[in-house]
VOGU-3710 file (C-alpha; in Angstrom, 3 decimals, decimal comma):
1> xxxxxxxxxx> 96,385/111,299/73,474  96,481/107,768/74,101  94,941/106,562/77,367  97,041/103,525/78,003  99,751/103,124/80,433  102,163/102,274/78,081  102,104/105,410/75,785  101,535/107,204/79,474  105,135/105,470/80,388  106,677/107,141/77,283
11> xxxxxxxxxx> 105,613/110,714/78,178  106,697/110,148/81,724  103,548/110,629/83,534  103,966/112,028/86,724  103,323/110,456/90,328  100,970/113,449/91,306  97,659/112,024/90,291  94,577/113,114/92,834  92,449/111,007/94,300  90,261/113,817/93,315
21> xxxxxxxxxx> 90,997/112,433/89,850  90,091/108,837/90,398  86,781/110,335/92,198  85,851/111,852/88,537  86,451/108,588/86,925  84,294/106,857/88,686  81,072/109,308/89,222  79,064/106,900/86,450  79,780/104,123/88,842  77,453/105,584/91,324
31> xxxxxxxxxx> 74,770/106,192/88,797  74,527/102,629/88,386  74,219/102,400/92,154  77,519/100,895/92,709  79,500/102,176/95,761  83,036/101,299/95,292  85,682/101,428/98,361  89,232/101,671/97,544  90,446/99,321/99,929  91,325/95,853/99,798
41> xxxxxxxxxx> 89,401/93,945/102,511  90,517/90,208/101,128  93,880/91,565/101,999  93,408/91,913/105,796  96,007/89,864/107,859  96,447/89,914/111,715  99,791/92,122/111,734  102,648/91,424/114,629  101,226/94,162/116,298  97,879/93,477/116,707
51> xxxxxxxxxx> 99,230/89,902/118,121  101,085/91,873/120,473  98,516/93,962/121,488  97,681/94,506/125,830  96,299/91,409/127,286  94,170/91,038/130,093  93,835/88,545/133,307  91,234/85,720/132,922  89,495/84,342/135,992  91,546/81,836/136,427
61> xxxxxxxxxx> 94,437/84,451/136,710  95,959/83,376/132,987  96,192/86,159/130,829  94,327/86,014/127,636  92,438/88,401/126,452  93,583/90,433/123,172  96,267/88,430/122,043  94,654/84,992/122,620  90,975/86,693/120,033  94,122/87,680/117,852
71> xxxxxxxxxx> 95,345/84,252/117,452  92,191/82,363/116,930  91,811/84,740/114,588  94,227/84,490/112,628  93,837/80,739/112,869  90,236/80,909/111,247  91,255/83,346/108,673  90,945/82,096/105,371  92,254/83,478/102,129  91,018/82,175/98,978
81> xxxxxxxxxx> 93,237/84,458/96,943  97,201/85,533/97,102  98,113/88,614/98,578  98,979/91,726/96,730  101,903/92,392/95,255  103,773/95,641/95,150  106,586/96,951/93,106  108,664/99,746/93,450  108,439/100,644/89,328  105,762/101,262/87,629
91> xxxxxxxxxx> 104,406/97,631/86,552  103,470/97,131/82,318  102,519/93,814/81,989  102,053/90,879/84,095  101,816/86,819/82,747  100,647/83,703/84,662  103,327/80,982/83,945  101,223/78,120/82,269  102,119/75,020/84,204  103,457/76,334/87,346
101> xxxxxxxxxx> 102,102/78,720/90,153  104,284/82,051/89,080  103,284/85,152/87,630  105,791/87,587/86,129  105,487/91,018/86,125  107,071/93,436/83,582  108,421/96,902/84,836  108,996/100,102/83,075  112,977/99,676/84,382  113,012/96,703/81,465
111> xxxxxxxxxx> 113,227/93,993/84,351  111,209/91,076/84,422  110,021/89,687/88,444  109,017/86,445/88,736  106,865/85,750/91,700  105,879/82,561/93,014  102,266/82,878/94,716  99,989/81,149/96,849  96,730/81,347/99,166  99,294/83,102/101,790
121> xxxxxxxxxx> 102,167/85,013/100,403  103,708/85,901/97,274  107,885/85,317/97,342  109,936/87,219/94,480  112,232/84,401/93,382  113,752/86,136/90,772  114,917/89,289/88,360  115,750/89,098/85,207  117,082/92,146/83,850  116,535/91,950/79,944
131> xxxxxxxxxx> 115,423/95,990/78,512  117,248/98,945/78,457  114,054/100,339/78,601  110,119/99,521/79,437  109,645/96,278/78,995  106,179/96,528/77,675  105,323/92,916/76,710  105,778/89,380/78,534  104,832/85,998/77,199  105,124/82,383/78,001
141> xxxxxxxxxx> 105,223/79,976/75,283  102,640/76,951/75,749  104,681/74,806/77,310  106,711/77,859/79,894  109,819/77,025/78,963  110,603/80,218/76,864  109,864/83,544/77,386  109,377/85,859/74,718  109,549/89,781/75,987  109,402/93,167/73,890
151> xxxxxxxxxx> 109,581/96,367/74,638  110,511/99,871/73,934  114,420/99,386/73,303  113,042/97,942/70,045  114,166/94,837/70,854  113,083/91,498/71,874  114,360/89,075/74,277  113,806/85,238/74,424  114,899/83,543/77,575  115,260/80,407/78,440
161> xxxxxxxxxx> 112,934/79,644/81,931  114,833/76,899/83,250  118,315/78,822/82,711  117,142/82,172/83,223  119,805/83,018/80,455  119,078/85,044/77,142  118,996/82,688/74,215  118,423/84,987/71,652  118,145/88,727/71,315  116,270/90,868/68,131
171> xxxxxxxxxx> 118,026/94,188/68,328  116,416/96,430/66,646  113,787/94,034/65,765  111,032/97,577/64,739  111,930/101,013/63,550  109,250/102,384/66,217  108,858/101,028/70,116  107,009/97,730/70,034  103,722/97,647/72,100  102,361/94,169/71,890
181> xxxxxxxxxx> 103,469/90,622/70,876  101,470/87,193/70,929  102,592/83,840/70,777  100,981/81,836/67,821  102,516/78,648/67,864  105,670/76,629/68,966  108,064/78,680/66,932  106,237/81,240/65,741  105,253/85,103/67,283  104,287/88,430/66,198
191> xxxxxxxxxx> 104,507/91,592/67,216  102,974/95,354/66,849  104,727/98,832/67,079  103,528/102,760/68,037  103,346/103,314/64,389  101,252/100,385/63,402  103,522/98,109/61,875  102,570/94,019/62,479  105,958/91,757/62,247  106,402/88,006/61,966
201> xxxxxxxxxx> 108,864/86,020/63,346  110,265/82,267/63,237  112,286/81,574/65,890  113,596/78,501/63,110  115,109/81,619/60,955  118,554/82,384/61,415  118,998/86,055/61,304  117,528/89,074/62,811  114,913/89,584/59,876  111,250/88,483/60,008
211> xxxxxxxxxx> 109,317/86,097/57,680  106,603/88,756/57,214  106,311/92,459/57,659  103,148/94,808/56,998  101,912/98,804/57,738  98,503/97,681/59,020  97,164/100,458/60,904  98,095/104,553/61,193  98,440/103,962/64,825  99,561/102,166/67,432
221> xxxxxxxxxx> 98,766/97,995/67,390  97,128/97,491/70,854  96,160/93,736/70,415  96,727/91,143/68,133  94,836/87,837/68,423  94,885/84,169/66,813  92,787/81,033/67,087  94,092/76,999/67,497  93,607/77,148/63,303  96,315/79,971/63,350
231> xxxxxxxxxx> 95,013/81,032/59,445  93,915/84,407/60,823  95,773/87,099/62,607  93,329/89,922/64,214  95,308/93,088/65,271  93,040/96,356/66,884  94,611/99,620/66,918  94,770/103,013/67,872  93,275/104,594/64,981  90,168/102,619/65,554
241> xxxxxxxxxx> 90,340/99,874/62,534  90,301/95,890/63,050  92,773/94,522/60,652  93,093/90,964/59,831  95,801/89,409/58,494  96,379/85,662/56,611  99,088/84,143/58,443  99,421/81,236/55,592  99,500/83,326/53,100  101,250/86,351/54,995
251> xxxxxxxxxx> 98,847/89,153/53,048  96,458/91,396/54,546  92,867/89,744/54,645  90,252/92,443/55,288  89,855/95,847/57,042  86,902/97,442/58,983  85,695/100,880/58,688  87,392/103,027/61,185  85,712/103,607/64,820  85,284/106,676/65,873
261> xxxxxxxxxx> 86,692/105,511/69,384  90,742/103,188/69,704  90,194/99,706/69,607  92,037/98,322/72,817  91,957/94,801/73,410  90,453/91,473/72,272  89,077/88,201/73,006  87,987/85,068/71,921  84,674/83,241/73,356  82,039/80,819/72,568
271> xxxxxxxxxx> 84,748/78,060/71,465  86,633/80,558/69,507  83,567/81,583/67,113  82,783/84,908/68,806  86,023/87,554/68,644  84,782/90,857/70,856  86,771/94,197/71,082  86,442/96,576/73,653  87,138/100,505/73,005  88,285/103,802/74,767
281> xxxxxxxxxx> 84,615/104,775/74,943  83,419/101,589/76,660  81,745/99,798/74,053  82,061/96,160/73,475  81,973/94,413/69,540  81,506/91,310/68,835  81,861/89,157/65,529  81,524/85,955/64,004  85,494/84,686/63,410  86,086/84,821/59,979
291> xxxxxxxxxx> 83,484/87,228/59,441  85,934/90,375/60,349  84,324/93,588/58,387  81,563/94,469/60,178  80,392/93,672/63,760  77,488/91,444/64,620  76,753/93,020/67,836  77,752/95,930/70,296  76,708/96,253/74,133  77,225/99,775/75,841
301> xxxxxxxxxx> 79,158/100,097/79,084  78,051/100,888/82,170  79,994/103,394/83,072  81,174/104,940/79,517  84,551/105,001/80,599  87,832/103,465/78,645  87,641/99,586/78,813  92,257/98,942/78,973  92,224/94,807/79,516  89,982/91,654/78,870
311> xxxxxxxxxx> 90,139/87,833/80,233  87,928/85,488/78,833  86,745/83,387/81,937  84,362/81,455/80,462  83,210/80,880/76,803  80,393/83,210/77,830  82,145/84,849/80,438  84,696/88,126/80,281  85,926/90,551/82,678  87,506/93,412/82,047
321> xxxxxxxxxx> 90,088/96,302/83,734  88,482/99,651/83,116  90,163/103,219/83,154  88,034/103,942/86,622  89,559/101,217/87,808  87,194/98,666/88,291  87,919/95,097/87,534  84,080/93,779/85,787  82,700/90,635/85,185  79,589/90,733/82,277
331> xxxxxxxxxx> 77,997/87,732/80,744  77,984/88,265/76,569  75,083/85,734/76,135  72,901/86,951/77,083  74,359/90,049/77,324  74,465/90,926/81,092  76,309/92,955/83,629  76,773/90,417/86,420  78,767/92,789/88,611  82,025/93,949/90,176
341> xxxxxxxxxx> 84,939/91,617/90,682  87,288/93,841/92,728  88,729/97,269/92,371  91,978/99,560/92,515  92,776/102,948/93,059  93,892/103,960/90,021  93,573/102,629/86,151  93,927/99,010/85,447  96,654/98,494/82,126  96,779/94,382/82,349
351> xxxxxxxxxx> 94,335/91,085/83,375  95,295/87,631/83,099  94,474/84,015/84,187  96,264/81,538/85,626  96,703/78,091/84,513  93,660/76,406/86,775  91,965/79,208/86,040  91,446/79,563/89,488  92,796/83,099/89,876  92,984/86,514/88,112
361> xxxxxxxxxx> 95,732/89,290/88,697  95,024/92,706/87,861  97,689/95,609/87,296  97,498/98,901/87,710  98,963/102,754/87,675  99,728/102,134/91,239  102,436/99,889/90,849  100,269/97,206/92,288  99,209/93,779/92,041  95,852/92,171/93,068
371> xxxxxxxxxx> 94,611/88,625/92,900  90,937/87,497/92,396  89,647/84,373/93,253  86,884/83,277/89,940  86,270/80,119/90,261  82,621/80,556/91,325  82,203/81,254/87,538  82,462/77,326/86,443  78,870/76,823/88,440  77,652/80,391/87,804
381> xxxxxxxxxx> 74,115/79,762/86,020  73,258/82,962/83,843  70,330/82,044/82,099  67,964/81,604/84,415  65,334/85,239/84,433  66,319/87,613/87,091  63,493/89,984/88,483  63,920/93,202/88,691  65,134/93,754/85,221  68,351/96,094/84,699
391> xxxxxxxxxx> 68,757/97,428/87,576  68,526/94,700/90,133  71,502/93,086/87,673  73,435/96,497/88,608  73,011/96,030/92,177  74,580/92,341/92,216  78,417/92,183/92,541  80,240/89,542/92,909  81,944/87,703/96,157  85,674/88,744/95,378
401> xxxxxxxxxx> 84,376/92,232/95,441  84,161/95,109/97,649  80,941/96,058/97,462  79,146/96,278/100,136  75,901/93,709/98,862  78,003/91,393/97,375  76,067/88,686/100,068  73,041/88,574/98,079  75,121/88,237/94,586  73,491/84,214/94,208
411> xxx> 70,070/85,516/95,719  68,354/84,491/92,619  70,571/83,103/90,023
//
């Protein structure tokens, strides 16, 4: 059974999930001395009410009291993230708009929300109803003027962002539901079905019909990834093979051996010379781009548990969304946990970065939202020896976090 929340959507999970359930997700967290709460502290805002609360009589006879603490302290609150957003649907896929300060969102009704955020609110400011079904797929091109979007209506939708209109539409576009699509240049795309299928497209074509078509994998395609070069196309899959394609020369380049885990999601670091995959067991690969048949390298995970989403954040830097739903930061090189970047109740399905790279969002089965503020991670020295060894790196988290020691994160970095 596949543990994302897209193959989840197409089953219909139901709403009944335990917080029982989440508790056995994340029992490795406390091994590695991690206590995680489940609420969201950075969120905090003085509500009407509390300004409204019972005053009381000064000296002077002036009445200050409760409401005049509640003021001054909401003056001197200071958010250095946007607040959380919430849908009503179940949320598949979220995208930072490249040159502007709007994230949409992807819902299993087929709509697409576009948000505009800041340091104090988030404002819907629009819907674009595109699917008949789960939208399962959003992308911006480079530039944000197009969006491409795919889903499980087998079709996909490009709209044009100034407009909001539909300026083209691939019906039928896959025989199966598509479940992943990347942008590789100005006109071209590709995208990935349930049954493994990689198709792509040239939005210079007239037609429905792609320029290349190919059965890579028995299973679903979970992530397909490019570099600037654009020569090589590497998609991961359910069945637990890396297949890489030649985009030039639209053949199939080279296949791994298959994992005995899915391959979920991928990422490119170190100037685009180091590609690492993350798994449904937790493990991490990495290898040297261009060199695609066997790994170089493989960390563990702390906590064992499915690894859904990864964001590159630095060239050395990635964090990732795990099943226990804990959003983790870990440095590749050297390879170090460097702690916990913030947290949701249930299983994260989607991470990305906005433009500055200021800010990461975070999606999850709880229909939810969260921003994280990373920009400590521009100045964040790794290299440096840490005493304590393994441990004391378990016990650091970082300051977006939770966690209750996240003060003495920089204590000696």
């Amino acid at each position: 059974m596949h543990w994302k929340m897209k193959k989840l959507v197409d089953s219909l999970i139901s709403d009944d999930m335990s917080v029982n359930q989440i508790e056995d997700t994340s029992s490795d967290e406390d091994s590695a001395n991690e206590s995680v709460s489940t609420s969201d502290s950075d969120d905090e805002e003085v509500s009407v009410e509390e300004l409204q609360a019972g005053t009381s009589v000064s000296a002077d006879g002036s009445s200050h009291g409760n409401l005049d603490e509640a003021i001054i302290a909401a003056k001197q609150l200071h958010r250095n993230h946007p607040p959380s957003i919430i849908l009503e649907d179940m949320v598949t896929d979220i995208c930072f708009h490249p040159t502007a300060d709007t994230i949409g969102v992807a819902s299993i009704t087929g709509d697409i929300f576009m948000y505009k955020y800041n340091n104090e609110e988030t404002t819907l400011v629009s819907t674009i109803e595109l699917h008949l079904k789960a939208c399962r797929d959003i992308e911006f091109s480079e530039d944000g003027q197009i969006l491409f979007s795919a889903g499980k209506d087998l079709c996909i939708a490009i709209t044009d962002m100034e407009t909001e209109k539909l300026t083209r539409l691939y019906e039928k576009a896959h025989e199966q539901p598509i479940y992943t699509m990347t942008v590789i240049s100005e006109h071209v795309f590709v995208t990935g079905d349930d049954d493994g299928v990689v198709k792509l497209w040239d939005l210079r074509q007239k037609g429905n019909d792609p320029i290349f078509s190919i059965k890579a994998a028995e299973d679903y395609i979970s992530a397909m990834i490019t570099n600037r070069d654009a020569k090589y196309l590497v998609c991961a899959s359910g069945d637990g093979c890396l297949t890489t394609i030649n985009i030039p020369e639209r053949k199939m380049h080279i296949q791994t051996e298959e994992y005995d885990e899915e391959l979920t999601c991928l990422g490119l670091f170190k100037s685009e010379r180091k590609l690492l995959s993350a798994t449904s067991k937790g493990k991490m690969y990495v290898y040297n781009w261009g060199e695609f048949g066997l790994h170089s390298d493989e960390f563990p995970n702390v906590t064992k548990t499915a690894i859904n989403c990864m964001i590159p954040v630095t060239e050395n830097v990635v964090i990732t969304g795990g099943e226990n739903g804990i959003v983790r930061a870990t440095s590749l090189f050297p390879h170090r946990q460097l702690g916990i970047v913030g947290q949701h109740d249930f299983s994260i399905e989607a991470l990305d970065i906005s433009n500055d790279g200021i800010l990461i969002a975070s999606s999850s089965h709880n229909n939810d939202i969260k921003f994280w503020n990373v920009q400590y991670f521009e100045t964040l020295n790794i290299t440096e020896p840490v005493k304590g060894g393994k441990q004391k790196w378990l016990k650091h988290n970082l300051p977006s976090s939770e966690i209750n020691n996240r003060s003495d994160f920089f204590a000696e970095l």
